[in-house]
C-alpha positions as CSV (number, residue, x, y, z in Angstrom):
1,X,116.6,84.5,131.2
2,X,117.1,80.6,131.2
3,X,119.5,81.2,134.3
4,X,116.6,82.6,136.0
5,X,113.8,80.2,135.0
6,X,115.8,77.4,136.4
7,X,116.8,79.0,139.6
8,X,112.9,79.4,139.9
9,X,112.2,75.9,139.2
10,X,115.5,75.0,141.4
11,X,113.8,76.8,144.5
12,X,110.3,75.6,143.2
13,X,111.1,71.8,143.6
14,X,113.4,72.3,146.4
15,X,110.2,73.8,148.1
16,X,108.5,70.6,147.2
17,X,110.9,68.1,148.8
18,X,111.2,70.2,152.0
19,X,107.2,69.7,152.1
20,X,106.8,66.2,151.1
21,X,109.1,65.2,153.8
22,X,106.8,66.6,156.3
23,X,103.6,64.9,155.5
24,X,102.6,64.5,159.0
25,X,99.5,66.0,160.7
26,X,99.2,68.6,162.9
27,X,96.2,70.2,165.4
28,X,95.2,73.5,166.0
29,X,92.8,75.3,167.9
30,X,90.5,77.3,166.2
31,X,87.1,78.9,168.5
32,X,86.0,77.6,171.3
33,X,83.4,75.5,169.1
34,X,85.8,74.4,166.0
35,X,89.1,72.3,166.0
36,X,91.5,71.7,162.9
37,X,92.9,68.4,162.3
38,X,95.3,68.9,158.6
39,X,97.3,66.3,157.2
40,X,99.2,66.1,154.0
41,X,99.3,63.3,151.4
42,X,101.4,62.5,148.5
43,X,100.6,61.2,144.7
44,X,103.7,60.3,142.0
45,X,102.4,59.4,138.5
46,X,104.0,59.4,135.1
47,X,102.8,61.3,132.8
48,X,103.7,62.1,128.9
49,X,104.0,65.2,127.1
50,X,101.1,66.8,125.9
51,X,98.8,65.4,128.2
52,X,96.1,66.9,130.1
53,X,95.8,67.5,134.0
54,X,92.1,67.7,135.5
55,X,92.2,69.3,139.0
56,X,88.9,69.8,141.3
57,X,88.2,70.7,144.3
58,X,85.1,72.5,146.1
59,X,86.9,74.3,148.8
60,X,90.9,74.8,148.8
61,X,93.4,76.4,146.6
62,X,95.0,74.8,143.6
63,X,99.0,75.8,142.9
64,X,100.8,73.7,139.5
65,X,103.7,74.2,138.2
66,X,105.5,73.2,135.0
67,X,108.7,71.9,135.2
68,X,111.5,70.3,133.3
69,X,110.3,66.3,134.6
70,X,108.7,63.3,133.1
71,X,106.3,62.6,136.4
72,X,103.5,64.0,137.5
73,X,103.4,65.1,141.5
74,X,100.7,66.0,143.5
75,X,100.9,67.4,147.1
76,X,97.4,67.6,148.9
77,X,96.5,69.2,152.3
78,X,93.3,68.0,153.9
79,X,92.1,70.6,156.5
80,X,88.9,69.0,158.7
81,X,86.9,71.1,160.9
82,X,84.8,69.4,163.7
83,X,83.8,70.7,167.0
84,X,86.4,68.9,168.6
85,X,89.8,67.3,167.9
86,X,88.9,63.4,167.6
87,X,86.1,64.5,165.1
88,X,87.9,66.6,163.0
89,X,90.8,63.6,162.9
90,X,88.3,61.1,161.9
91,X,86.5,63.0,158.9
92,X,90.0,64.0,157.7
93,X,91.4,60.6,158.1
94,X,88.6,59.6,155.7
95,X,89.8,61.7,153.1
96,X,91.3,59.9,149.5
97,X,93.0,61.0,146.9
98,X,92.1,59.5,143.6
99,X,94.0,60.4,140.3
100,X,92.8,58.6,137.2
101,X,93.5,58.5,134.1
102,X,90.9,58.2,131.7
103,X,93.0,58.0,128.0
104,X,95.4,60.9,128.3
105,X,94.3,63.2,131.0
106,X,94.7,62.5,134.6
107,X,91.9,63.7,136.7
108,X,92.5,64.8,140.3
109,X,89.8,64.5,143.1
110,X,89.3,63.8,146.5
111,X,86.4,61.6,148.2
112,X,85.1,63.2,150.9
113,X,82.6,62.2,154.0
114,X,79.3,64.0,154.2
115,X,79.8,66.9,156.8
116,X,76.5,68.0,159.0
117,X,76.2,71.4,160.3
118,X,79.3,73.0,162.0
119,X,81.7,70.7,160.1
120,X,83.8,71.1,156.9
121,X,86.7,70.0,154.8
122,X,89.0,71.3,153.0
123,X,91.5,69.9,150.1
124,X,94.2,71.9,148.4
125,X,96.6,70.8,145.9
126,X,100.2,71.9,144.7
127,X,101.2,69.6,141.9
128,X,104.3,70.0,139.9
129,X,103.6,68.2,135.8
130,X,105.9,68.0,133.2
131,X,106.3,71.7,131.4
132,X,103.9,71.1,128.0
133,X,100.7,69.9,129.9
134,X,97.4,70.7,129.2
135,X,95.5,72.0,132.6
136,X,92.1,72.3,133.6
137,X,91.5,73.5,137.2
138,X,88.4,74.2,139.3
139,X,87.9,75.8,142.7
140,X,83.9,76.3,144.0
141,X,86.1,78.8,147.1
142,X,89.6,79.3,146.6
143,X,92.8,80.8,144.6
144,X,94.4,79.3,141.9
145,X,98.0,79.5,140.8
146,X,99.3,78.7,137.2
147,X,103.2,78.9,136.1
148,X,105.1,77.8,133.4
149,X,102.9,75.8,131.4
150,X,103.4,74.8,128.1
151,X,99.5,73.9,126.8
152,X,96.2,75.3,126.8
153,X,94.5,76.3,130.4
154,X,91.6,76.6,131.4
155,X,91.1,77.7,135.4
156,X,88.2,79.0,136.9
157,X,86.7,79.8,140.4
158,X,83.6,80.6,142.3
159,X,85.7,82.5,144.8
160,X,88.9,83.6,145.2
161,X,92.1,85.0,142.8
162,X,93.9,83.9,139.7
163,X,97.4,83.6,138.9
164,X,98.9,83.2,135.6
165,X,102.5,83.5,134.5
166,X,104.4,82.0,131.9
167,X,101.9,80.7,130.1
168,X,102.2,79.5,126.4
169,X,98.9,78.6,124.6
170,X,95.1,79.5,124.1
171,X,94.1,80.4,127.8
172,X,90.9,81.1,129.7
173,X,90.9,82.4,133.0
174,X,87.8,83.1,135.4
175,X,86.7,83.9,139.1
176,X,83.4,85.3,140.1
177,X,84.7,86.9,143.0
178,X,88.3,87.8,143.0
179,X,91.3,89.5,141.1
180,X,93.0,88.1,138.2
181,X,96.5,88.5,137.2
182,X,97.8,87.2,134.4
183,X,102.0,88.3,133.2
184,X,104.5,87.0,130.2
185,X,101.4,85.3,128.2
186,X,102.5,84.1,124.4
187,X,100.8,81.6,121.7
188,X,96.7,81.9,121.8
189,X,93.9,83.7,123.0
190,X,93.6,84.9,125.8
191,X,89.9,85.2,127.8
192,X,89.7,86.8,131.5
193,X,86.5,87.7,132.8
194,X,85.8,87.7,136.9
195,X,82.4,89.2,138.1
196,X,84.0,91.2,140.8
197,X,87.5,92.5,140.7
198,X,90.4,93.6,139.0
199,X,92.2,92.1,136.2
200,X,96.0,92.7,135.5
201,X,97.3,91.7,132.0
202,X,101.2,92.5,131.7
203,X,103.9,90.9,129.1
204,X,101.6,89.4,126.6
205,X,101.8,88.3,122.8
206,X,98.2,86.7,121.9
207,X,95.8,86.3,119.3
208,X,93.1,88.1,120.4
209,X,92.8,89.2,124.1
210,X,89.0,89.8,125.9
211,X,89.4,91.0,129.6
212,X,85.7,92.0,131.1
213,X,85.2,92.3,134.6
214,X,81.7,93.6,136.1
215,X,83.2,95.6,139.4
216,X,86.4,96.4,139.0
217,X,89.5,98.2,136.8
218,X,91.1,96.3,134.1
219,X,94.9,96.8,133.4
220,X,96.9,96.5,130.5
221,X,100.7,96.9,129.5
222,X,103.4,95.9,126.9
223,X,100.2,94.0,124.9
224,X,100.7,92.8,121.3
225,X,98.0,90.6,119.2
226,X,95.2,90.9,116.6
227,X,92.6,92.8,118.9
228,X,92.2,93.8,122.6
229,X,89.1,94.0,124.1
230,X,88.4,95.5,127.6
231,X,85.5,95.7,129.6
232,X,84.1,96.9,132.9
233,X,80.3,97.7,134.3
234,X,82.1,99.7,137.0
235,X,85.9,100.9,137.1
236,X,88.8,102.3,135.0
237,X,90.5,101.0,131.9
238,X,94.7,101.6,131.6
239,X,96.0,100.2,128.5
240,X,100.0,101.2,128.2
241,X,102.1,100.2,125.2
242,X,99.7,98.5,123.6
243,X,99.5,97.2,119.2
244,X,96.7,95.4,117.6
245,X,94.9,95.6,114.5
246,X,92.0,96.5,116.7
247,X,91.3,98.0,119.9
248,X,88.0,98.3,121.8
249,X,87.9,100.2,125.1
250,X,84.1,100.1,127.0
251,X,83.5,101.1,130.7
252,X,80.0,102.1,132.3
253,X,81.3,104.3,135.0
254,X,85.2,105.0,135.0
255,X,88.0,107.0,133.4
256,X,90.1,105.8,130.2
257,X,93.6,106.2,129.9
258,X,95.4,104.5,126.6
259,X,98.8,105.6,126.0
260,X,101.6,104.4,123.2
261,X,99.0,102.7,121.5
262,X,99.7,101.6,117.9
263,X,96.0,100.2,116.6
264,X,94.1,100.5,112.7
265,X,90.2,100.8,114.6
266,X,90.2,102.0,117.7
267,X,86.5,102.1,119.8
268,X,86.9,103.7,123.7
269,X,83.7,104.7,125.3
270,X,82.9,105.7,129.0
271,X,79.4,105.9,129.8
272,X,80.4,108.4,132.7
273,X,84.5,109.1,132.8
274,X,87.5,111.1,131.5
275,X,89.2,109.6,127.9
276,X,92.9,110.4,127.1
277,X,94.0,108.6,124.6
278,X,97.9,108.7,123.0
279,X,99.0,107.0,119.6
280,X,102.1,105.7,119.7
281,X,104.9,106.9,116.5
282,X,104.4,103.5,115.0
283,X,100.4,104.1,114.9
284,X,99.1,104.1,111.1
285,X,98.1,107.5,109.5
286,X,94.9,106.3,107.9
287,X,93.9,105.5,111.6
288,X,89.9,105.2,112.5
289,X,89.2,106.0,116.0
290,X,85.8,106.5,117.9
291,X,86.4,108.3,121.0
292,X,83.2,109.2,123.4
293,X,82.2,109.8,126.8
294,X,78.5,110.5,128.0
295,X,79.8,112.4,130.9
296,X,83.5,113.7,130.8
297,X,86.3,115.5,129.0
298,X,88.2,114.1,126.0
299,X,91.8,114.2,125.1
300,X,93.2,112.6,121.7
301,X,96.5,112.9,120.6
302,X,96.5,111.4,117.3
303,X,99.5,109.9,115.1
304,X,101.9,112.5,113.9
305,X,100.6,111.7,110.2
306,X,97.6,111.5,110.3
307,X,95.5,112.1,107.3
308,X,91.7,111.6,106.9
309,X,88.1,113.3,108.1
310,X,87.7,114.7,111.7
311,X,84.8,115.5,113.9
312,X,85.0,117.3,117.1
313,X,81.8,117.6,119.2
314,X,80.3,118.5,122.7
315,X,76.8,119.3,123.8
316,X,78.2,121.3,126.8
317,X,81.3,122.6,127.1
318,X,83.9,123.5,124.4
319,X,86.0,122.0,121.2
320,X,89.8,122.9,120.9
321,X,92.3,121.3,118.8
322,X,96.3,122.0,118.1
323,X,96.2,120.4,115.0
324,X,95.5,122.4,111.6
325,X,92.1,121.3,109.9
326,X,90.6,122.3,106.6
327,X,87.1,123.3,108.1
328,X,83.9,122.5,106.1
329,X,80.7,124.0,107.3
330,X,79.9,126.0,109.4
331,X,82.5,127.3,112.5
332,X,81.1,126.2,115.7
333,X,82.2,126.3,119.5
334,X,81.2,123.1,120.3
335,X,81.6,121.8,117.0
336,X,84.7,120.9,114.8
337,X,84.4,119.2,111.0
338,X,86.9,119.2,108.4
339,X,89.9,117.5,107.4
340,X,93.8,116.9,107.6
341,X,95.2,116.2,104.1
342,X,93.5,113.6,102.3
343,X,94.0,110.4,103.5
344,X,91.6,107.6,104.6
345,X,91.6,107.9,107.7
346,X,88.8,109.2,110.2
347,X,88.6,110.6,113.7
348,X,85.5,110.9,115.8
349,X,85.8,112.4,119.1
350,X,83.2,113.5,120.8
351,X,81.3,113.9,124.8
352,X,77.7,115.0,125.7
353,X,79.1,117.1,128.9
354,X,82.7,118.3,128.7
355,X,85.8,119.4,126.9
356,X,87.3,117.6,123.6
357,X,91.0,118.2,122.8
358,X,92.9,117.1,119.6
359,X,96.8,117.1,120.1
């Protein structure tokens, strides 16, 4: 594994050099009423362990990578956009870079000319800090890119994706218009919310975990912490080999699918969607689990031990269940109450239209 990490970092800074030695400018035709004029500048700063890196910009991507060096360095493309050539030269010649450091954070920002109509600039960054930084990144339109980091992160932006991967402390990540993926996560919490798209949380040891996203599915595998929380106004929740002292599942209009989950309280509801939901071997007996669609079938197969109260029920459609149960009350097709031994534990499982199977 630490063969691999520093080929990536070998190929990483190697990718680096090749670029800083081309920090020319280049022109390119865009329509027949724009022209591009890009050029790239470079920044070198020192900068300690455990500091904190504050990266802006309102319309380019931001890429940073943590790496095994004691300086902090800072690529930025400046893309200007005129109606012709000279114009777009002389509003990207006009562009500084100005890192700062105000105690221990270094804040990253461009100055920029005001741009009329039919004129813009753009600034992207890909900066390469010492491996335990502390980042805070902002985009108003475009991705951002996080990777080995050793701190806390914060990255949000107005439009575009997220990337986070190898990422060790209390993180929050956030677009209002793009995916998020986020893979080998470890040491914190971890928030992810984006108002439209889908979220993709892989590899991850945390405290507790809150993925929402308003259109889109949210993914989940090989998840470990105190709770998981996912949430969606419009898509379907996967959550594979997941373990957490508490679970809770909620989509408006989508399917469910948990599978190898080992949780104590476990809440998944679907407002209008299939639930089928598998307990993992290592999943207590005493087990409390609330399992409900408004519209759609329900499949629970519960830990092999299980022991506690049961309730089966469906307004329309029928109640089956492969598991022996100590009825009390009265039998009922689309009803099941009773028991399995004695335990504490408790299963609800139940959908206004459809079929609910215990396994």
């Amino acid at each position: 594994m630490e063969q691999s990490r520093m080929g990536r970092q070998a190929a990483w800074m190697l990718s680096m050099a090749a670029v800083f030695m081309v920090t020319g400018c280049s022109v390119r035709g865009g329509n027949w009423a724009q022209r591009t004029y890009e050029r790239t500048t470079t920044a070198r700063m020192p900068l300690e362990p455990g500091s904190t890196l504050d990266v802006e910009t309102s319309s380019g991507s931001i890429v940073i990578h943590g790496a095994d060096v004691t300086d902090c360095d800072v690529l930025a493309t400046i893309a200007a956009h005129a109606p012709t050539e000279a114009e777009a030269e002389e509003l990207a010649e006009q562009v500084v870079i100005t890192p700062e450091f105000i105690g221990r954070t270094l804040n990253v920002r461009a100055e920029t000319p005001r741009t009329t109509n039919n004129r813009s600039i753009s600034v992207s960054y890909r900066i390469v800090v010492p491996r335990q930084t502390n980042v805070r990144c902002h985009s108003s339109y475009g991705s951002l890119e996080l990777t080995e980091i050793e701190g806390t992160v914060t990255a949000r932006t107005s439009s575009g994706s997220v990337r986070a991967e190898s990422i060790q402390g209390s993180t929050s990540l956030s677009s209002s218009y793009g995916s998020i993926t986020c893979r080998a996560f470890s040491e914190g919490d971890l928030a992810i919310k984006t108002s439209s798209g889908k979220i993709e949380l892989s590899e991850a040891t945390f405290g507790k975990c809150d993925a929402e996203t308003s259109y889109g599915s949210v993914g989940g595998r090989s998840l470990r912490g105190e709770t998981i929380r996912f949430r969606s106004s419009s898509g379907s929740l996967d959550l594979i080999d997941g373990t957490a002292e508490a679970i809770d599942l909620s989509t408006s209009y989508g399917r469910i699918d948990a599978r190898q989950i080992a949780v104590g309280d476990l809440r998944a509801t679907s407002g209008s969607g299939n639930l089928d939901v598998v307990c993992a071997e290592g999943c207590p007996p005493n087990l409390a689990a609330n399992v409900k669609s408004s519209y759609g079938s329900v499949a629970f197969t519960a830990p092999a031990a299980f022991s506690g109260t049961v309730y089966l029920a469906t307004n329309y459609g029928s109640v089956r269940t492969l598991r022996p149960i100590t009825v009390s009350g009265q039998i009922d097709k689309k009803k099941i109450e009773g028991t399995i031994g004695d335990g504490p534990g408790n299963l609800r499982i139940e959908t206004s239209s459809g079929s609910v199977t215990l396994r």
